[in-house]
VEXDREN-2710 file (C-alpha; in Angstrom, 1 decimal):
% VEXDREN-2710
k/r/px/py/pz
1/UNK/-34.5/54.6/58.4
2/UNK/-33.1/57.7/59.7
3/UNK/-34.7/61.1/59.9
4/UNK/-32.0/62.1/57.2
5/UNK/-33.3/59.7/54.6
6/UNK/-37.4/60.2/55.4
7/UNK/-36.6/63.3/54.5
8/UNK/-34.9/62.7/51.3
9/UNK/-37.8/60.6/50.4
10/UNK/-40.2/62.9/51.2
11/UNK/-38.3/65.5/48.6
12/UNK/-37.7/62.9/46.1
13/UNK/-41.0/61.9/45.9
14/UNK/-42.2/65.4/45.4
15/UNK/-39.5/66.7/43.0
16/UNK/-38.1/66.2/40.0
17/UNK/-34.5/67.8/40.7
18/UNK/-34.6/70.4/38.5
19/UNK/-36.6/73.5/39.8
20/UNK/-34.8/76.4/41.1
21/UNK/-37.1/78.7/40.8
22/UNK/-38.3/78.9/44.6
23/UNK/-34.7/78.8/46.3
24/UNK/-34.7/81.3/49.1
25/UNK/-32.1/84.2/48.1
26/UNK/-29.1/83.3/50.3
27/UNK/-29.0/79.5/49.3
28/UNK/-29.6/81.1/45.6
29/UNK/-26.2/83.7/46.2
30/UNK/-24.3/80.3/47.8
31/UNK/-24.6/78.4/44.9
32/UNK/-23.5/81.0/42.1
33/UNK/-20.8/81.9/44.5
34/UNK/-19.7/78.6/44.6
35/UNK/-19.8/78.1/41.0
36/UNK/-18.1/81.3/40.2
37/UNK/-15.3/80.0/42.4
38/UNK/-14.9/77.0/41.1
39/UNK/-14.6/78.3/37.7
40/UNK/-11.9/80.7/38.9
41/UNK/-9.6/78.5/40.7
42/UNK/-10.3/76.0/37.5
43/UNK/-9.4/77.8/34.6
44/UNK/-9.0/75.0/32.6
45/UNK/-12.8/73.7/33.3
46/UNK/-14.1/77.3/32.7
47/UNK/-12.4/77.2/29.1
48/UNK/-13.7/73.5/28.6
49/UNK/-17.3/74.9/29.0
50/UNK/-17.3/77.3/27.1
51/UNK/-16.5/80.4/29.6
52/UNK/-13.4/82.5/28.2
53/UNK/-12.9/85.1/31.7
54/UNK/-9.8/83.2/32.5
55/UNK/-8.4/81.6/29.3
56/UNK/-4.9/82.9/29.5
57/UNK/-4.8/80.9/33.1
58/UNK/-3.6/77.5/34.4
59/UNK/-5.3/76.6/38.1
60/UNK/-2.5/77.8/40.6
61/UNK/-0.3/74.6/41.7
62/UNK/1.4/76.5/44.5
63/UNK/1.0/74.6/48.2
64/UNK/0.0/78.0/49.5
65/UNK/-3.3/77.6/46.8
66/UNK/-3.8/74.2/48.1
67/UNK/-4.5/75.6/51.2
68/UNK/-6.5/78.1/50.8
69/UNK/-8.4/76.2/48.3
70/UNK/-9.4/74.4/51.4
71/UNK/-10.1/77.3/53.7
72/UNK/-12.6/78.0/50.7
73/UNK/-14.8/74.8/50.8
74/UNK/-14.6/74.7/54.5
75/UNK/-16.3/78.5/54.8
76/UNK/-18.9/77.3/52.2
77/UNK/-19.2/74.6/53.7
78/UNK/-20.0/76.3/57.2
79/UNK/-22.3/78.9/54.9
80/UNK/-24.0/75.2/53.9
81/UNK/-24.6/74.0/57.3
82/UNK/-26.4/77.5/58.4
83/UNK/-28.4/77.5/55.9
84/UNK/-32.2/76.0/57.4
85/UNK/-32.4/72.7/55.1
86/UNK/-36.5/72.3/55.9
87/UNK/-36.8/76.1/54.5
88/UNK/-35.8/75.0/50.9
89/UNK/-38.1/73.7/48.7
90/UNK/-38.3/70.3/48.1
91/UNK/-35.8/69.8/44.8
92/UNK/-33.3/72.4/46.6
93/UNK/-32.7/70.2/49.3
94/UNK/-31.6/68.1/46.8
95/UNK/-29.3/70.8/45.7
96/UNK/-28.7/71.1/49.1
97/UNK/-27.7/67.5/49.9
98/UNK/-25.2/67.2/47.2
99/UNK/-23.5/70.8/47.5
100/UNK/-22.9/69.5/51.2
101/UNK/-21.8/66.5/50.0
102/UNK/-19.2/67.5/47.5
103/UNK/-17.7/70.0/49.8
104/UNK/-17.8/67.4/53.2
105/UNK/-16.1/64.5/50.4
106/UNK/-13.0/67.2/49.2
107/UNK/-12.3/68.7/52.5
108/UNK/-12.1/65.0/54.1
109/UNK/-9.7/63.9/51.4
110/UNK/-7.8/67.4/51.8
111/UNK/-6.1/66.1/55.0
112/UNK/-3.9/63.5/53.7
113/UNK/-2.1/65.5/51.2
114/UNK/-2.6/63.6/48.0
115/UNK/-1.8/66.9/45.9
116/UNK/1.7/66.7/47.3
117/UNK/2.1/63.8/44.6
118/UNK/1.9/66.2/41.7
119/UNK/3.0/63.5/38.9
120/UNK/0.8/60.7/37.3
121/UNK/1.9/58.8/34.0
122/UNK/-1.6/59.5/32.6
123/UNK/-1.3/62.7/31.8
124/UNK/-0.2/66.2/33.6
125/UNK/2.5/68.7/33.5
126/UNK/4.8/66.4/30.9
127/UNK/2.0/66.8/28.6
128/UNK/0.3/69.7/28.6
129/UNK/0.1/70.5/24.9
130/UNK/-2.9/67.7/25.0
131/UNK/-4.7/70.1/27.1
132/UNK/-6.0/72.1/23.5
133/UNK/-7.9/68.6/22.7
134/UNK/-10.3/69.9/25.5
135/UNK/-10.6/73.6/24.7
136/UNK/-12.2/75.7/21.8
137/UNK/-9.3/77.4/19.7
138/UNK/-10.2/78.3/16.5
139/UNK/-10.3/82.1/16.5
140/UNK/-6.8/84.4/16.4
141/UNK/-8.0/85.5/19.8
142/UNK/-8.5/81.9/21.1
143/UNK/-5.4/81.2/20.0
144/UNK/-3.6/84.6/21.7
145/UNK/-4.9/83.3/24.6
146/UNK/-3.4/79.8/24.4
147/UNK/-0.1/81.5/23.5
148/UNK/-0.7/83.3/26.7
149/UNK/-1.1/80.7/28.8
150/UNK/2.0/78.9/27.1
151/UNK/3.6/81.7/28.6
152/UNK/2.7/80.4/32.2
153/UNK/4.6/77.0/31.7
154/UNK/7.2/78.2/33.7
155/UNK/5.3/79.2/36.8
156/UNK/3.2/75.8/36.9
157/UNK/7.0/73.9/36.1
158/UNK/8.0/75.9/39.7
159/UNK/4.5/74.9/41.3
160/UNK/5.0/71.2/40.6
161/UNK/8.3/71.0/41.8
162/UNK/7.2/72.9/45.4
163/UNK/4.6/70.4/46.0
164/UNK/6.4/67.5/44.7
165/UNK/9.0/69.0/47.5
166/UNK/6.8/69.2/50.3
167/UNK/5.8/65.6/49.3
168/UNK/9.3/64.0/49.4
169/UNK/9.2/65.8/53.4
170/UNK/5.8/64.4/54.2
171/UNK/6.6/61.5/53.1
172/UNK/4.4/61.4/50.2
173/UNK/6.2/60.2/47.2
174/UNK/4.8/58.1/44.0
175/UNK/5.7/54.7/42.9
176/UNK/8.9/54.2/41.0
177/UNK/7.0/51.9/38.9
178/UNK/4.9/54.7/37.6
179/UNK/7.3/57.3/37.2
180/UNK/9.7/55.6/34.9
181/UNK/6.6/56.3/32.4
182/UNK/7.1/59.6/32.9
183/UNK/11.1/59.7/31.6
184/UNK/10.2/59.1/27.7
185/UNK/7.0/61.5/28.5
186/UNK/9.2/64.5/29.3
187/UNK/11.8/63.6/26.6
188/UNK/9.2/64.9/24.4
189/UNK/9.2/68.2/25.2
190/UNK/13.2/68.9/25.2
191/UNK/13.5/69.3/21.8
192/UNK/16.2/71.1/19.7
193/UNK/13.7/73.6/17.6
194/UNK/10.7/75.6/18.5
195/UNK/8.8/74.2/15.6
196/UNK/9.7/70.4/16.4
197/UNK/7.9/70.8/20.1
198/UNK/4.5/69.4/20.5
199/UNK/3.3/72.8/21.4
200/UNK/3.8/74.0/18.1
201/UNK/1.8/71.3/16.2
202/UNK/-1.4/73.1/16.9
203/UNK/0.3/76.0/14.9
204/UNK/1.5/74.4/11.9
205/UNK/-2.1/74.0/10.8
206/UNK/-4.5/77.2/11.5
207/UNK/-8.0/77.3/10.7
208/UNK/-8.8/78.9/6.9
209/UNK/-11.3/81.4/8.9
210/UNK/-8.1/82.9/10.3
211/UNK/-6.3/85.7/7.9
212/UNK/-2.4/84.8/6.3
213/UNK/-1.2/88.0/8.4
214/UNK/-3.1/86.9/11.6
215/UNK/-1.7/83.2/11.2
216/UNK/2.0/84.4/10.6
217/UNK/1.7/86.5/13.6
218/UNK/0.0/83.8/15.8
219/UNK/3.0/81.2/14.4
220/UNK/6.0/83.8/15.1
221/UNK/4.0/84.8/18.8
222/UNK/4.3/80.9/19.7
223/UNK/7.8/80.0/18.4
224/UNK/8.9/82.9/20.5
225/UNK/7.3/81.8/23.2
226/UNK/8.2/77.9/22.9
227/UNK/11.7/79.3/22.6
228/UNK/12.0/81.4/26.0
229/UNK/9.5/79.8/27.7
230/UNK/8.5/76.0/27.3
231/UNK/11.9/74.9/26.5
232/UNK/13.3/76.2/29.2
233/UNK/10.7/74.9/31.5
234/UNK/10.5/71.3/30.4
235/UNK/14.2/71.0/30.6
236/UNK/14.2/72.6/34.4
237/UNK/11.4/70.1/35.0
238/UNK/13.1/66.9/33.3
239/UNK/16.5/68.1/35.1
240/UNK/14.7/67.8/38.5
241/UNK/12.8/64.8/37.7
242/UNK/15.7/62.9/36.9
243/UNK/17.9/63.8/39.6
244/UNK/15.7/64.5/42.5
245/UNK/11.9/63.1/42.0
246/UNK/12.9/59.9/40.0
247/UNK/16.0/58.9/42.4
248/UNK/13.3/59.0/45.6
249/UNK/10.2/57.7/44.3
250/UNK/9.2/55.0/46.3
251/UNK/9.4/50.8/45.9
252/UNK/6.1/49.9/47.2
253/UNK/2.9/50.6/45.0
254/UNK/-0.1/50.8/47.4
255/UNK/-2.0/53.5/49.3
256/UNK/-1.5/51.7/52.6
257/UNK/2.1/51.9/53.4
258/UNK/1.7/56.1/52.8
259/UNK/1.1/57.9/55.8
260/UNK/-2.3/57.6/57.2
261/UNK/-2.7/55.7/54.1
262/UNK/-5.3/52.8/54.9
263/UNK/-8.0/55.4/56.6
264/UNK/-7.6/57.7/53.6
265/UNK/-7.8/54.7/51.0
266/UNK/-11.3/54.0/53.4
267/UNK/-12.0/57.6/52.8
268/UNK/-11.3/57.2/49.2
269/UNK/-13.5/53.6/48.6
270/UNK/-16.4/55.5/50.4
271/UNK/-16.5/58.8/48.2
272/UNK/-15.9/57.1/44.7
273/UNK/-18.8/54.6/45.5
274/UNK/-21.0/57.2/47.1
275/UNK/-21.4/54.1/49.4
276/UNK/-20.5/52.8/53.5
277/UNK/-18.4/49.7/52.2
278/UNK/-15.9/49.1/53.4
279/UNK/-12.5/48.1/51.3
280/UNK/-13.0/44.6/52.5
281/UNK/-16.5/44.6/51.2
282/UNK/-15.7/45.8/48.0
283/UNK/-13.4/43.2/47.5
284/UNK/-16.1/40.1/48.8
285/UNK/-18.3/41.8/46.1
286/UNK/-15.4/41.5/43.3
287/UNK/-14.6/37.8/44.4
288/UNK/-18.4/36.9/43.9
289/UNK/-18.5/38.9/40.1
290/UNK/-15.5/37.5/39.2
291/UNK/-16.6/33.9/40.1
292/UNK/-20.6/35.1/38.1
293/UNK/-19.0/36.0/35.5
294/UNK/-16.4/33.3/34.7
295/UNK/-19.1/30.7/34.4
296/UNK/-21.2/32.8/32.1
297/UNK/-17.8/32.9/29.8
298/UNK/-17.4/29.2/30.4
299/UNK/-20.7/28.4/28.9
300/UNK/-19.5/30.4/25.8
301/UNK/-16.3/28.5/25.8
302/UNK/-18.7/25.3/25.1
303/UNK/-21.2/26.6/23.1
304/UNK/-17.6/27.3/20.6
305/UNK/-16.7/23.8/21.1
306/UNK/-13.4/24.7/22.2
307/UNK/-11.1/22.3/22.8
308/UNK/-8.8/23.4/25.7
309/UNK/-8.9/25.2/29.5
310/UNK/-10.5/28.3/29.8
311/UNK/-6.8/30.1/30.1
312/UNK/-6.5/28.0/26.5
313/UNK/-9.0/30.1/25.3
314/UNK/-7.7/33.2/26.8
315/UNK/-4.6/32.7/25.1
316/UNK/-6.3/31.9/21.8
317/UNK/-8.0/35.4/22.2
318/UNK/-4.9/37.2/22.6
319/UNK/-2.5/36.0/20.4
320/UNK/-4.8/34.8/17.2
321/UNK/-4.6/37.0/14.2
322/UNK/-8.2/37.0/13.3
323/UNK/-9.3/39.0/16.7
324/UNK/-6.7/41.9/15.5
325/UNK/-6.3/44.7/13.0
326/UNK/-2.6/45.3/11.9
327/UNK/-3.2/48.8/10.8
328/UNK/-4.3/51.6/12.9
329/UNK/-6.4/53.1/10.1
330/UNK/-8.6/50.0/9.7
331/UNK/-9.2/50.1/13.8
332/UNK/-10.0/53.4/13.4
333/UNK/-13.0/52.6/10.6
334/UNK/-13.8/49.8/12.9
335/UNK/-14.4/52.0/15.7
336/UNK/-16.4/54.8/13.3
337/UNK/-18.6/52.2/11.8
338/UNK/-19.7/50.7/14.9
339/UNK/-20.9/53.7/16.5
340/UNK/-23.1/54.8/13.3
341/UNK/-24.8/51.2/13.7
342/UNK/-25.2/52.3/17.3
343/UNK/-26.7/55.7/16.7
344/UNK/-30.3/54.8/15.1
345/UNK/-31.4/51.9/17.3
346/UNK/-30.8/54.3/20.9
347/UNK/-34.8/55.5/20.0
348/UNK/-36.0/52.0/21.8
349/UNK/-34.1/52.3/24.7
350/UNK/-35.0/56.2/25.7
351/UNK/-37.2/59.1/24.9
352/UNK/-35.0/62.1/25.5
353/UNK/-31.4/62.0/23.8
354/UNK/-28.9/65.1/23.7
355/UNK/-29.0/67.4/21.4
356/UNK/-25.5/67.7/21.4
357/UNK/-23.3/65.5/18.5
358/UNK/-20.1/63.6/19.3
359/UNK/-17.1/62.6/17.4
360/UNK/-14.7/59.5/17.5
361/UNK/-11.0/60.8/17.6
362/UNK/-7.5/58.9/17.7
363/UNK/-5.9/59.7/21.5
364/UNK/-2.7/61.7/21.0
365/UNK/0.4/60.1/20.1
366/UNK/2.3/61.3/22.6
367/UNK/-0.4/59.8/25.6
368/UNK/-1.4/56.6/23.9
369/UNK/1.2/54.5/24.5
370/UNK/0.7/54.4/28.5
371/UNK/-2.9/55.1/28.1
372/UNK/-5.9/53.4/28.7
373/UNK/-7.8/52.0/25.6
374/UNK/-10.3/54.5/25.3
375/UNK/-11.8/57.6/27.0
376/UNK/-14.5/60.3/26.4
377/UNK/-14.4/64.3/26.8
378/UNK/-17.7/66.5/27.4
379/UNK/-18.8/68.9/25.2
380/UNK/-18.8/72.9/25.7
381/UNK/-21.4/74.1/27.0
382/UNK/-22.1/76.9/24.3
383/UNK/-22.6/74.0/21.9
384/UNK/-19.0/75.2/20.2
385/UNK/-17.4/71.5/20.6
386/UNK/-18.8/68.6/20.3
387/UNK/-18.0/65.7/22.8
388/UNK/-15.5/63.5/22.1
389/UNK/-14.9/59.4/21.8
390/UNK/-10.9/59.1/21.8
391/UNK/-9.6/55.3/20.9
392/UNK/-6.4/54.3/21.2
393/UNK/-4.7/53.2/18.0
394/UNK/-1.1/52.5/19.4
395/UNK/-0.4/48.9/18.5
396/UNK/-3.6/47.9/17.2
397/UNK/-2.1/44.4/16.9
398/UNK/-3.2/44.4/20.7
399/UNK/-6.7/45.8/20.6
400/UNK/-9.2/43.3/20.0
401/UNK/-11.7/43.6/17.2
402/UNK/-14.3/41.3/19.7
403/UNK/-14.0/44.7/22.4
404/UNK/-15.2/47.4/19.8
405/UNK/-18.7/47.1/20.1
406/UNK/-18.8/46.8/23.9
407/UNK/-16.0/50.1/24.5
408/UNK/-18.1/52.1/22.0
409/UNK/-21.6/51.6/24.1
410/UNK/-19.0/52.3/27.3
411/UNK/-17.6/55.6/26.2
412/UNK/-20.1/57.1/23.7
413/UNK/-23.8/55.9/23.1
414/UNK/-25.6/55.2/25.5
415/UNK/-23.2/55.6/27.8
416/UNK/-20.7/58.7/28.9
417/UNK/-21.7/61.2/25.9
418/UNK/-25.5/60.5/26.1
419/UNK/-25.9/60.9/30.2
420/UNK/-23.2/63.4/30.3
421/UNK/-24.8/65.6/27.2
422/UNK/-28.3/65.2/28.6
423/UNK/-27.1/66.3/32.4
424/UNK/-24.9/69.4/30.6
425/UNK/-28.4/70.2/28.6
426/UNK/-31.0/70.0/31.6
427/UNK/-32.7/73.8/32.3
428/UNK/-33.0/74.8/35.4
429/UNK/-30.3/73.0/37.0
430/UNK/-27.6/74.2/39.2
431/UNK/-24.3/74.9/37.4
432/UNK/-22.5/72.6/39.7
433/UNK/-24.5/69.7/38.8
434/UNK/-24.5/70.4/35.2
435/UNK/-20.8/70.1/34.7
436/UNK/-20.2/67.8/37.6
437/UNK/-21.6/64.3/39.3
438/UNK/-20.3/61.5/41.2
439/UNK/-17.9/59.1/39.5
440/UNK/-20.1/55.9/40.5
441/UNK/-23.0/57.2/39.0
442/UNK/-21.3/58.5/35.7
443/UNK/-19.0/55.2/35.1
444/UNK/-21.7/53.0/36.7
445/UNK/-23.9/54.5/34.2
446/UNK/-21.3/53.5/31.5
447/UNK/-20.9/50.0/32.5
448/UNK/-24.4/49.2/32.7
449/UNK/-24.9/50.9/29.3
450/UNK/-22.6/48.0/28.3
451/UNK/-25.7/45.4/29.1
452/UNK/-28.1/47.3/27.0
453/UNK/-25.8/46.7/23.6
454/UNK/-28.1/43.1/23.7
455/UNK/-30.8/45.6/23.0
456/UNK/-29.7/47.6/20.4
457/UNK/-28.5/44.7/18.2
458/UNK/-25.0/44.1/19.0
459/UNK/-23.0/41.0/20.5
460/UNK/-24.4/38.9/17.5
461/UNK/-21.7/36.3/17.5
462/UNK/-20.1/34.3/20.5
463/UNK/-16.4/36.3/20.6
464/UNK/-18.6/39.7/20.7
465/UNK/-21.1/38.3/23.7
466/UNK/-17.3/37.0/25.3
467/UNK/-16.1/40.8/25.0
468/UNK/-18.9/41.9/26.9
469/UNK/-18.4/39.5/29.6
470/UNK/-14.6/40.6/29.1
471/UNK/-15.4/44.3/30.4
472/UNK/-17.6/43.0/32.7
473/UNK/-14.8/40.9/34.1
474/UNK/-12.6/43.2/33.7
475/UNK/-14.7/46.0/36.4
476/UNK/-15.2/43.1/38.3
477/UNK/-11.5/42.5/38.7
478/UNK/-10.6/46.2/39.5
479/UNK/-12.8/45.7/42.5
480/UNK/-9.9/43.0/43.7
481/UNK/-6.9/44.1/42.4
482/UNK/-7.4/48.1/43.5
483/UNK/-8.6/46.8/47.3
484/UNK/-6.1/44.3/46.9
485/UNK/-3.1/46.7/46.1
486/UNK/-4.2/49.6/48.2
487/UNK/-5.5/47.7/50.9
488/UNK/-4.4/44.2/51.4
489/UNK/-0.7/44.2/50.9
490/UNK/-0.8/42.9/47.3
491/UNK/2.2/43.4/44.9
492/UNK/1.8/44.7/41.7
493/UNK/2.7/41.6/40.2
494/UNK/-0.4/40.0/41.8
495/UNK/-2.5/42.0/40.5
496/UNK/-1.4/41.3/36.8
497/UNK/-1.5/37.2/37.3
498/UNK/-5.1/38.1/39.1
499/UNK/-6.5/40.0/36.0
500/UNK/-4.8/37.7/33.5
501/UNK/-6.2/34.7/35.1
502/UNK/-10.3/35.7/34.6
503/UNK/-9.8/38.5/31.9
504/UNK/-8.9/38.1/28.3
505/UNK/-7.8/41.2/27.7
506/UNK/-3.7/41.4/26.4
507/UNK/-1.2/41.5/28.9
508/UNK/0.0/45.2/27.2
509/UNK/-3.5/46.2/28.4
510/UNK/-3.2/45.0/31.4
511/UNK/0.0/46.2/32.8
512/UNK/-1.4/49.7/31.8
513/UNK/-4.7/49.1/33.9
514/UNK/-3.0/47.9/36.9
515/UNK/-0.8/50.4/36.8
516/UNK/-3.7/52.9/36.5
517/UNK/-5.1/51.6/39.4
518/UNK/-1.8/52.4/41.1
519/UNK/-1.8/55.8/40.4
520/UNK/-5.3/56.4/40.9
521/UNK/-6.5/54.8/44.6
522/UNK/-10.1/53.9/44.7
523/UNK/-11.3/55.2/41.4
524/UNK/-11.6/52.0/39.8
525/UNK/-14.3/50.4/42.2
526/UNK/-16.7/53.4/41.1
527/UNK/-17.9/51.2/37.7
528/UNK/-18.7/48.2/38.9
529/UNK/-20.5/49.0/42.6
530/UNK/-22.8/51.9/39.9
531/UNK/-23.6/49.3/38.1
532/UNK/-24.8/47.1/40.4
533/UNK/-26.8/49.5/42.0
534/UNK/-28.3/50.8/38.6
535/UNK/-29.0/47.1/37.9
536/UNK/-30.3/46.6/41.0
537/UNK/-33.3/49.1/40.5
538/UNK/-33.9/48.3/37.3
539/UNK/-34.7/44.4/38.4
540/UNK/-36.8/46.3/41.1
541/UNK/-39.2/48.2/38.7
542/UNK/-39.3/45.4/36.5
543/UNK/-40.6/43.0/38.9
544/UNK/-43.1/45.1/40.7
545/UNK/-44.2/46.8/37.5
546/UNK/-44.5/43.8/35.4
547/UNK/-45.7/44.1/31.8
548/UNK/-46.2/47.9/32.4
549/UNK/-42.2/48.3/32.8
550/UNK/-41.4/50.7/30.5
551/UNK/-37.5/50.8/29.3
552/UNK/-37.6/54.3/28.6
553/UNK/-39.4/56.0/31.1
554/UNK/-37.0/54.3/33.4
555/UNK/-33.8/55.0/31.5
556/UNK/-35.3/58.9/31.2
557/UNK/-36.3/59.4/35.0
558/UNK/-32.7/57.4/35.9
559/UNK/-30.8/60.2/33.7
560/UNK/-33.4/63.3/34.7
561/UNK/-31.6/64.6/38.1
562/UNK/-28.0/64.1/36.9
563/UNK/-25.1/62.1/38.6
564/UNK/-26.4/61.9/42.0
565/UNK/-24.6/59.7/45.0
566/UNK/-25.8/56.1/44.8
567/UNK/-28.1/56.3/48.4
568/UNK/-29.8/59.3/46.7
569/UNK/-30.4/57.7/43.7
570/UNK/-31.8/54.3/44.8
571/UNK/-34.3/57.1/47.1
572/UNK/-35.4/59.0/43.9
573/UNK/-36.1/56.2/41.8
574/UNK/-37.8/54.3/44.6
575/UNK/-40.5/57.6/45.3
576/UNK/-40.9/57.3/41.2
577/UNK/-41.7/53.5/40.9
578/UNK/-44.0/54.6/43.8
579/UNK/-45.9/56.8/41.7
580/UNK/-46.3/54.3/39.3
581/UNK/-48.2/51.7/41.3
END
């Protein structure tokens, strides 16, 4: 064990991770700095939590921000390093630890010039209207503000195009694949009236609490902006696209080919997992879930009696009309119901849940059909909007009824809203680790939250306990097809027949995941390596604790300190099964 990690045990076993009070003054003036920074040079996350200074801004796109963005971290991160670790008290160099780490992980990935790739088919400049879905806006002033920052479309249109410039001369170009998404995307936005664009459908509707004169006002203030403004933009930017970006985006599909592309896919595997595996690793691991997994499905297959190959019954799940809904409303109920069944029965699993409510909302139209099934957004800070649950309704005819029970756990309870609602509502913590974590520990969280359904009722019949093992499968899978894409020379192509061969999840579903996983290098292998680890120490406390294993102490303490990288983690719940020997 290094010196690095006795120490970490030695703080972990005194601390709890959330005690500031003691922080010598410099280390105290470093962290607000560094969260005051953060919130000004991400407008959009200020607004999100509930902080209004810079409302009327979008985060500057400009290369020249880039950079100095990362002249930033690197002088905190030098103020980090000066600062005497051993003078701290024993919960700051926690604080400490993670600070360093976050800084250490962006200024790495800085160097290969992923920002110079400014487009993704998720989501981004094409659709900014969905933006509001994240923000508070139902005041005339939060709504002048909005109109305000409307007014900077322009400027971020001329930012995008720079970088996606300077990309095109580095050498840093997207997939074709993915950027044919973004054609019927942009075609969205270039509209023939003010009131027809997506930006206006906020307006057409204002809240009751606003007057008739403030609405009209607020209505003529955004038409006249959508009309010298947005427009105008969007067609620049879809002009451009089409005959410059579009025309040059690259054939191939993984990270590898890219300029210094393997060592920053490395870089990439080892800050989403928060672990030193390698990509090769990570894709040994997938091989041996995915092989796990399939004969826990086969036994299911015979327990149903079915007569046919296991691919047999993958097809039977996709294409039989008792697995689907054909009407996006009834999905919806489906999705609604499930999670008030969920909501009672959490009180046997932990002791502390948020205070904080959640919703279940439709994605937006315009995302939905090239999103993923579903997703989650954190609430404000201020308690002024509530977290979110968005499904995806597009097409319902390919959204299995057998997946709703294990995707609600996944995005809502217990999973994203109640660790992410607890972490926003812990006192005493840094503001940094209050709105932010570590993707392994947040989605690992999630998937492993997915288990615990058994335990709150669910899964009652064999398709439910088969969509389990689906999503299971299915993180188990990213861990081959991202390494395999990104790392190993795979075509895109191969990664579709690999996921349709051990998954029964619809082919529509899978061609967008895949193609997620192109656009987004690494960030899939976060789930499933978290949730082995979060298994991992849970089979640990049970076996050495025995019959005095307690469920929800252990869920409680896991969820106490926040997302924290997996090494830390393992070290903080180690020092607390300690103490209960």
């Amino acid at each position: 064990m290094t010196r690095v990690k006795i120490a970490l045990t030695t703080l972990l076993l005194l601390a709890s991770g959330l005690v500031c009070a003691d922080m010598p003054a410099d280390f105290r003036i470093l962290l607000d700095e560094h969260w005051e920074w953060t919130l000004s040079n991400d407008p959009i996350l200020a607004s999100s939590i509930g902080d209004r200074r810079f409302n009327k801004q979008w985060q500057d796109r400009s290369v020249s921000a880039y950079e100095r963005r990362d002249a930033t971290r690197r002088a905190f991160l030098r103020r980090v390093y000066a600062i005497e670790r051993s003078a701290l008290s024993d919960a700051d160099q926690l604080n400490y630890e993670l600070l360093r780490k976050q800084l250490q992980d962006a200024v790495d990935l800085h160097r290969f010039g992923g920002y110079l790739m400014p487009f993704s088919h998720q989501g981004g400049i094409q659709n900014l209207e969905n933006t509001t879905n994240r923000l508070r806006l139902v005041t005339a002033q939060d709504l002048e503000d909005w109109i305000a920052r409307m007014a900077g479309i322009d400027v971020l249109v001329d930012q995008h195009i720079e970088l996606a410039n300077a990309g095109r001369k580095a050498g840093l170009v997207a997939p074709r694949i993915l950027m044919e998404r973004i054609t019927p995307q942009l075609a969205l936005q270039i509209v023939d009236s003010p009131a027809e664009s997506p930006f206006y459908r906020l307006f057409a509707t204002l809240p009751d609490t606003i007057s008739a004169e403030d609405q009209a006002r607020l209505r003529a203030a955004a038409i006249e902006t959508i009309e010298k403004t947005v427009l105008p933009a969007y067609r620049k930017l879809a002009r451009y696209f089409e005959r410059d970006y579009l025309p040059n985006a690259r054939a191939s599909i993984g990270l590898s080919v890219l300029p210094g592309g393997a060592a920053w896919y490395e870089l990439l595997a080892r800050s989403y997992t928060t672990t030193r595996m390698t990509p090769d690793d990570i894709h040994r691991v997938g091989l041996d879930e995915v092989k796990r997994i399939r004969g826990e499905m086969q036994s299911i297959i015979e327990e149903l009696e079915f007569d046919g190959t296991f691919h047999d019954f993958l097809t039977f799940l996709r294409t039989d009309p008792q697995f689907y809904f054909d009407d996006p409303g009834a999905l919806y109920q489906a999705y609604l119901a499930t999670s008030k069944r969920i909501d009672p029965e959490l009180v046997k699993l932990f002791g502390t849940l948020p205070r904080m409510p959640y919703g279940v909302r439709p994605i937006p139209d315009s995302i939905a059909p090239d999103t993923t099934t579903a997703y989650y957004s954190r609430p404000a800070a201020d308690g002024s909007r509530a977290g979110t649950y968005w499904v995806n309704l597009y097409r319902p005819e390919v959204r299995p009824k057998y997946e709703i029970e294990v995707l609600s756990v996944h995005e809502a309870m217990p999973g994203h809203h109640l660790q992410i609602a607890l972490q926003q509502e812990l006192e005493d913590m840094p503001m940094f680790r209050r709105f932010q974590g570590f993707t392994a520990f947040v989605e690992g969280w999630g998937l492993y939250s997915e288990r615990l359904g058994y335990d709150l009722g669910l899964y009652q019949d064999p398709y439910s306990r088969f969509g389990q093992l689906t999503y299971d499968m299915w993180r188990a899978v990213r861990l081959v097809v991202d390494t395999g894409m990104h790392y190993k020379g795979w075509t895109r192509q191969q990664a579709i027949d690999f996921f349709k061969d051990n998954a029964a999840k619809t082919e529509y579903d899978i061609i967008n995941e895949v193609d997620r996983y192109i656009s987004w290098p690494g960030q899939a292998l976060a789930y499933k390596i978290g949730q082995l680890k979060i298994l991992q120490l849970r089979e640990r406390a049970e076996l050495q604790l025995g019959e005095r294993f307690d469920i929800r102490a252990f869920h409680d303490h896991l969820l106490s300190a926040g997302a924290l990288p997996l090494d830390l983690l393992e070290l903080r719940m180690d020092a607390w099964l300690a103490q209960q020997l």
